[in-house]
N, CA and C atoms as an extended XYZ file, in Angstrom:
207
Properties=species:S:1:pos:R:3:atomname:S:1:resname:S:1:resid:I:1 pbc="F F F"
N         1.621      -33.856      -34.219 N   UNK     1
C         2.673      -33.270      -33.410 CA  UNK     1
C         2.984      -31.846      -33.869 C   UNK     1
N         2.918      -31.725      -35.210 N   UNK     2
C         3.312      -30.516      -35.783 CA  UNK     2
C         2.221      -29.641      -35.431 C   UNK     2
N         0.630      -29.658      -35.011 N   UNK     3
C        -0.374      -28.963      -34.522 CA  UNK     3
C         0.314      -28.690      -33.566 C   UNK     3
N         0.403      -29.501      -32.438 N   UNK     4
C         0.706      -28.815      -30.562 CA  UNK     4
C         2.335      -27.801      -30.716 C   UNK     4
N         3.065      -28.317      -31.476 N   UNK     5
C         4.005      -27.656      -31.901 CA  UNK     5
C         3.616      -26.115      -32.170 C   UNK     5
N         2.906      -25.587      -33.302 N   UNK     6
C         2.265      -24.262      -33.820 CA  UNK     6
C         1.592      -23.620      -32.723 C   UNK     6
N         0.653      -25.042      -32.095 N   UNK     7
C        -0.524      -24.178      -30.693 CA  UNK     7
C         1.198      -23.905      -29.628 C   UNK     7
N         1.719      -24.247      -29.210 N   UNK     8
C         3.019      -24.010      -28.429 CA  UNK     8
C         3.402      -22.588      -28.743 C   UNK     8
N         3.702      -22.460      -29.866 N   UNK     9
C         4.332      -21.088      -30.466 CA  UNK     9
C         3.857      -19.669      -30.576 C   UNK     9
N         2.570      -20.369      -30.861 N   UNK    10
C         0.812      -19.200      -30.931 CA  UNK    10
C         1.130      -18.698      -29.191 C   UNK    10
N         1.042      -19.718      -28.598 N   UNK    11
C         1.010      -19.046      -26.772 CA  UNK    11
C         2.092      -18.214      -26.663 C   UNK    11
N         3.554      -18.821      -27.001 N   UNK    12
C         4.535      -18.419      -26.599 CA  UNK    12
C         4.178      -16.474      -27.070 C   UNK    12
N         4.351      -16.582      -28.537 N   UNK    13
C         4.540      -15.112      -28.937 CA  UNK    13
C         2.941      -14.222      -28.182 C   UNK    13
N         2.242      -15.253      -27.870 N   UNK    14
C         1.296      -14.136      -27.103 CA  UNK    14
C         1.573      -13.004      -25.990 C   UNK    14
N         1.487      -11.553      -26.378 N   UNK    15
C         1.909      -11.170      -25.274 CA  UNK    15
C         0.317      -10.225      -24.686 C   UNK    15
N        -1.008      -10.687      -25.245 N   UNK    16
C        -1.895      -10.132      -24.332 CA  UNK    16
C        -1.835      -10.522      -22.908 C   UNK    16
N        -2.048       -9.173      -22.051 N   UNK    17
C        -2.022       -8.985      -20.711 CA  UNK    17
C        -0.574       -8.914      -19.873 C   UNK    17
N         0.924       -8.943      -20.712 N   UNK    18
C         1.887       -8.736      -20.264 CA  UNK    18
C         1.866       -7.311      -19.940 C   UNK    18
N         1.600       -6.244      -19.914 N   UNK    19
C         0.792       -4.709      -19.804 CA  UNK    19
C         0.671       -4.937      -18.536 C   UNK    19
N        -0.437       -5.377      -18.176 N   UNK    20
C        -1.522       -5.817      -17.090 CA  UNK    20
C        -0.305       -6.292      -16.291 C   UNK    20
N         0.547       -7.849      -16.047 N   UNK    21
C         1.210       -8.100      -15.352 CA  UNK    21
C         2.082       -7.284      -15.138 C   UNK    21
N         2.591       -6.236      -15.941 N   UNK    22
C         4.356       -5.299      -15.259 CA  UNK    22
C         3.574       -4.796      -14.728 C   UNK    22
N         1.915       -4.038      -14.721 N   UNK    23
C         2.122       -3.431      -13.447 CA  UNK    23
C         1.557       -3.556      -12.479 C   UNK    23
N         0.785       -4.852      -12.196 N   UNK    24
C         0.895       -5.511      -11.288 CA  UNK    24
C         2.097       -5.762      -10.404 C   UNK    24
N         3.298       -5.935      -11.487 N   UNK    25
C         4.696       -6.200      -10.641 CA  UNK    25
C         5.212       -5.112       -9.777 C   UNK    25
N         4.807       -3.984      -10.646 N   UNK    26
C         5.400       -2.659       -9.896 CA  UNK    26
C         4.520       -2.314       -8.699 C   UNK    26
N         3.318       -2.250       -8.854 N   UNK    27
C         2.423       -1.673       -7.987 CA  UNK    27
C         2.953       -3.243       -6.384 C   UNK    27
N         3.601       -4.531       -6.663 N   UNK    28
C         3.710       -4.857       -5.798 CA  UNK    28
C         5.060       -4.634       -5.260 C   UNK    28
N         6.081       -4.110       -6.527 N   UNK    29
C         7.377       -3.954       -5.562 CA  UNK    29
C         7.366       -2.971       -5.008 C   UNK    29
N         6.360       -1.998       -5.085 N   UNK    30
C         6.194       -1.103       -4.350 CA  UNK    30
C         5.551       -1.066       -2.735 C   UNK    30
N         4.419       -1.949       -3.007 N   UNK    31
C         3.526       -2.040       -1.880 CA  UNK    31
C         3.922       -2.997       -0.916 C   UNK    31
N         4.673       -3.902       -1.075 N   UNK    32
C         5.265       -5.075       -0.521 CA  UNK    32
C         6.503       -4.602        1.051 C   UNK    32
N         7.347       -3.621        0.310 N   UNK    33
C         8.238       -2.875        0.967 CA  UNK    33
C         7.584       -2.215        1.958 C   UNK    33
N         7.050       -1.564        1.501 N   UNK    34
C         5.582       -0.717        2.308 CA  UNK    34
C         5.052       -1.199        3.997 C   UNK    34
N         4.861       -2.265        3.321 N   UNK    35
C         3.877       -3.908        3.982 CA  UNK    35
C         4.557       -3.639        5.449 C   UNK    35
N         5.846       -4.111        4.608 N   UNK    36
C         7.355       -4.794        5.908 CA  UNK    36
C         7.026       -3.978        6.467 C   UNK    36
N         7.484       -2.229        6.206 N   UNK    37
C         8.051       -0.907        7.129 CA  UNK    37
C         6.591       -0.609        8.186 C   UNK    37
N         5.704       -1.031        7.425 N   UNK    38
C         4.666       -0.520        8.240 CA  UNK    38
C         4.379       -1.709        9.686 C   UNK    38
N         4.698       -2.609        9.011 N   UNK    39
C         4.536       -4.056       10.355 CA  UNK    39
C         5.771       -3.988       11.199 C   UNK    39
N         6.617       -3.610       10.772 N   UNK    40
C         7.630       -3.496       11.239 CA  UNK    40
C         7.557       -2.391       12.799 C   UNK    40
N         7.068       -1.369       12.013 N   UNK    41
C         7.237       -0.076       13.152 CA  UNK    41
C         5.655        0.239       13.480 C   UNK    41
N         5.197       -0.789       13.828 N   UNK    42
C         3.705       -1.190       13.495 CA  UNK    42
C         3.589       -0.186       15.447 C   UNK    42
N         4.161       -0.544       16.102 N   UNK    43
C         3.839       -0.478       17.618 CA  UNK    43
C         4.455        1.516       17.985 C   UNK    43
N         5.240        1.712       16.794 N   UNK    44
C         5.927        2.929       17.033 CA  UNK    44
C         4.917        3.614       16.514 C   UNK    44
N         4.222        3.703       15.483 N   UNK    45
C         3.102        3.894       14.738 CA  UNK    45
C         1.904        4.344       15.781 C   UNK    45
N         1.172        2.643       16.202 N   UNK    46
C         0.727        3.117       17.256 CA  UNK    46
C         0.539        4.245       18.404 C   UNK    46
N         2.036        4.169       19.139 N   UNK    47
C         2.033        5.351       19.590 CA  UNK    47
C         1.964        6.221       19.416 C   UNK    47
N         2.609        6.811       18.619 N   UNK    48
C         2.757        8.041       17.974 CA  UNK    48
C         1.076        8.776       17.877 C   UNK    48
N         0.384        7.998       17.407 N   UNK    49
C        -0.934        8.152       16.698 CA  UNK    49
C        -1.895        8.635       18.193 C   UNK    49
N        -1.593        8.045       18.773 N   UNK    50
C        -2.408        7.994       20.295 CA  UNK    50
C        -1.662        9.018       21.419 C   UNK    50
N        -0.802        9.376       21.211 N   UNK    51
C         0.053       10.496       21.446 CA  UNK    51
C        -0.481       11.747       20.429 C   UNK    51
N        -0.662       11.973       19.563 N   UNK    52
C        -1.085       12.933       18.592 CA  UNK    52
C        -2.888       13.356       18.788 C   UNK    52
N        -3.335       11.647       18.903 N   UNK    53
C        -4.435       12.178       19.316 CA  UNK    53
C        -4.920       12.838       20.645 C   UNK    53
N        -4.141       12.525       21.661 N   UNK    54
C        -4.487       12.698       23.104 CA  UNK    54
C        -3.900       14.209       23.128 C   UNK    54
N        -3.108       14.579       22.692 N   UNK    55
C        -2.671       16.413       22.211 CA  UNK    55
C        -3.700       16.839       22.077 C   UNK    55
N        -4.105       16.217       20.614 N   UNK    56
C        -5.283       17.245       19.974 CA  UNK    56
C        -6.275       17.679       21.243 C   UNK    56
N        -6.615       16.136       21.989 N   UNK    57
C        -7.886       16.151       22.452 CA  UNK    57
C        -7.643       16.776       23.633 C   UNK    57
N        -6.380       17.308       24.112 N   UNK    58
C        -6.468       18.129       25.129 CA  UNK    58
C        -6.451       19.412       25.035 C   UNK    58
N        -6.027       19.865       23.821 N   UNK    59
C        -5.610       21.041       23.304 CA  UNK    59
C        -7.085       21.794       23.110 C   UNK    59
N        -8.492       20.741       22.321 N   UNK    60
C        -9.350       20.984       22.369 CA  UNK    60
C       -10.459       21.268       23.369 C   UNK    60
N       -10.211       20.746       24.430 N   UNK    61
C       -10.770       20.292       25.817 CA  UNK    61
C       -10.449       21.658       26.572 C   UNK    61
N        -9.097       21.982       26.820 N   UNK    62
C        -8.744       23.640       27.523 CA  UNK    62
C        -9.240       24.786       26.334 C   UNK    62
N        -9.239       24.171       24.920 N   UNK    63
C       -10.378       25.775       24.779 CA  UNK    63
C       -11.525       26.114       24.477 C   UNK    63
N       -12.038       24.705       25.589 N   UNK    64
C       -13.580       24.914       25.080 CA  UNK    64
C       -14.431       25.980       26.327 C   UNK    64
N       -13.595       26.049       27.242 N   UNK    65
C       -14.014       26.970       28.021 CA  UNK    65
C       -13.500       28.694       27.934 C   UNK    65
N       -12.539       28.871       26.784 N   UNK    66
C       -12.194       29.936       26.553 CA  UNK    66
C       -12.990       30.948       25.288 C   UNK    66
N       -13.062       32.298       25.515 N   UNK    67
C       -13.541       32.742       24.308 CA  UNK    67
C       -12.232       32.674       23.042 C   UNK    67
N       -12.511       32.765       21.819 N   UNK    68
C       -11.591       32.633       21.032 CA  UNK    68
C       -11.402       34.011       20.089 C   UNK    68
N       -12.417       34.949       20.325 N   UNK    69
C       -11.817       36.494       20.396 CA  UNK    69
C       -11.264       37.056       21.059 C   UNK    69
């Protein structure tokens, strides 16, 4: 009993890879929040993007027939 007792204690004070887990933790309380806002405004996003592109692509389209000097 007094062995599993010592092996118990050996684990406990182990702290290899607690390093590794905080920042795992951080990199997810970070990315997690992220997650939501982006699913969230997932459709506003969308638009926006397809709106930005359809600019560009018109903006590009009227000066392809122009000289640009």
């Amino acid at each position: 009993m007094r062995k599993l007792l010592n092996l118990a204690m050996r684990i406990h004070r182990d702290e290899r890879g607690a390093e590794g887990l905080e920042k795992l933790l951080i990199i997810a309380a970070i990315v997690l929040p992220l997650l939501a806002v982006l699913l969230y405004f997932k459709d506003y996003i969308v638009e926006w993007v397809q709106e930005s592109s359809d600019e560009v692509r018109d903006d590009s389209d009227s000066s392809l027939g122009q000289d640009p000097f």
